[in-house]
C-alpha positions as CSV (number, residue, x, y, z in Angstrom):
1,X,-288.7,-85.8,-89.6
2,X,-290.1,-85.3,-92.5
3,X,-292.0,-82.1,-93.3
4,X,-295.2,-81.8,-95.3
5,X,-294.7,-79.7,-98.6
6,X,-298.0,-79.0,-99.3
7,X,-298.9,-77.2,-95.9
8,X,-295.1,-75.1,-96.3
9,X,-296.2,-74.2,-99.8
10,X,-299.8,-73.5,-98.1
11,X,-298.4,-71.6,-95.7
12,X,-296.4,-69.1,-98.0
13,X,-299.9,-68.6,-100.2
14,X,-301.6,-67.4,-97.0
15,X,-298.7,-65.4,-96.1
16,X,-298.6,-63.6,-99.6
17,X,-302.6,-63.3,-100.0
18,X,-302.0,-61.5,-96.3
19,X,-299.6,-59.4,-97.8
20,X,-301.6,-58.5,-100.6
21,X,-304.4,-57.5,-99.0
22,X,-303.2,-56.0,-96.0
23,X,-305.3,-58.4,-93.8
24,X,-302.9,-59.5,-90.5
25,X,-300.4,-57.5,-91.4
26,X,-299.1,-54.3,-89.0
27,X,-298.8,-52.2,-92.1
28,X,-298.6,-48.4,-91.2
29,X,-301.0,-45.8,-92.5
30,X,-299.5,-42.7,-93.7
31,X,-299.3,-40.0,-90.9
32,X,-300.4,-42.5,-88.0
33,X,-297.4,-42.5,-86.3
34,X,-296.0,-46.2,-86.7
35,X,-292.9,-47.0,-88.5
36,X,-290.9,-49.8,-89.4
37,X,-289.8,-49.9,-85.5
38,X,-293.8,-51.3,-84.6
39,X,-293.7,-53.7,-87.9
40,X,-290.5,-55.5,-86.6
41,X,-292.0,-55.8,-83.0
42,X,-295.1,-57.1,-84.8
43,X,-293.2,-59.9,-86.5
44,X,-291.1,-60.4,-83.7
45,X,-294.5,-61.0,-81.4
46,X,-295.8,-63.4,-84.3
47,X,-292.4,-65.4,-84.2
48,X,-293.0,-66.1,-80.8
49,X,-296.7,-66.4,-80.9
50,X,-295.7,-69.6,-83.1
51,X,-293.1,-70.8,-81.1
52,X,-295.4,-71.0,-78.0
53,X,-298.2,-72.5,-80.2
54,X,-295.3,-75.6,-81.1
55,X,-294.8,-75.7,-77.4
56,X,-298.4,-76.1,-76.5
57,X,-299.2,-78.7,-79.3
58,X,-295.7,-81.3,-78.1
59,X,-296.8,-80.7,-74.3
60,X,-300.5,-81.9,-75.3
61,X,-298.8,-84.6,-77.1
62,X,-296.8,-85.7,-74.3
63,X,-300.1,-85.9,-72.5
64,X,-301.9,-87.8,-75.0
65,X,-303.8,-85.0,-76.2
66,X,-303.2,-84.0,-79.1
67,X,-303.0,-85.6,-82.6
68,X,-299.7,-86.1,-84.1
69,X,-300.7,-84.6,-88.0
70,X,-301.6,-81.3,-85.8
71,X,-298.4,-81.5,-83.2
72,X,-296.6,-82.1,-86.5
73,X,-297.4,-79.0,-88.2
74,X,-297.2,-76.9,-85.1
75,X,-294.2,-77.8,-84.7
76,X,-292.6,-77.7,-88.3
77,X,-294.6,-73.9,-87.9
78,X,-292.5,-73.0,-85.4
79,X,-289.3,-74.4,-87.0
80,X,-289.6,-72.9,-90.2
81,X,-290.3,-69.4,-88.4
82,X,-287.3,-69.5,-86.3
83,X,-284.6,-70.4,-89.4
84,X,-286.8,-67.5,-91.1
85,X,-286.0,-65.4,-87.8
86,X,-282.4,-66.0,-87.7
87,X,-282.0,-65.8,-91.2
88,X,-283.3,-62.2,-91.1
89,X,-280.9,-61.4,-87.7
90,X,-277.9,-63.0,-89.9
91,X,-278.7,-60.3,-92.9
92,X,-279.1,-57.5,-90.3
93,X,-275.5,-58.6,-88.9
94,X,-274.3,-58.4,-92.3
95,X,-275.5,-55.1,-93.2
96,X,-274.7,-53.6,-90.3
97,X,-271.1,-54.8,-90.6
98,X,-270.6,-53.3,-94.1
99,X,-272.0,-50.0,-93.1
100,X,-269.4,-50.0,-89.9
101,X,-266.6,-50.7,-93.2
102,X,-267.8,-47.9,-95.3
103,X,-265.2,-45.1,-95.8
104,X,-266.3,-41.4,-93.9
């Protein structure tokens, strides 16, 4: 499978302008309450939001519904958001492990 460099590259732009702007993203306001507890659940939802949406597109493709450029890039979506996903659960690990190790 080859995957399409210009819509990954794309897709990190959007990601960053997002950032940058505070547009789609679950970023708490000072004194409302929310913490970095209800940003996690956010990404978490979005994670699987996109793994759903790669399900959907290969299940219309199966049917003959779907074009293959858009089942394609559903589904490289969804894989590059779950290696992100357990890429950041691996670093968690990690850093929970060398906190366990620290001296009292």
């Amino acid at each position: 499978m080859t995957v399409n460099i210009a819509a990954g590259a794309a897709a990190y732009a959007d990601t960053a302008r997002k950032l940058s702007s505070g547009v789609g993203v679950a970023a708490p306001a000072q004194g409302d309450g929310k913490g970095f507890g209800d940003l996690v659940k956010n990404a978490i939802n979005g994670a699987i939001d996109s793994q759903k949406q790669g399900e959907a597109a290969s299940m219309a493709a199966v049917a003959g519904k779907a074009d293959i450029n858009s089942v394609v890039m559903a589904v490289t979506n969804a894989q590059m958001t779950l290696q992100t996903v357990v890429a950041v659960r691996d670093k968690v690990v990690q850093a929970y492990q060398q906190i366990l190790q620290m001296p009292i």
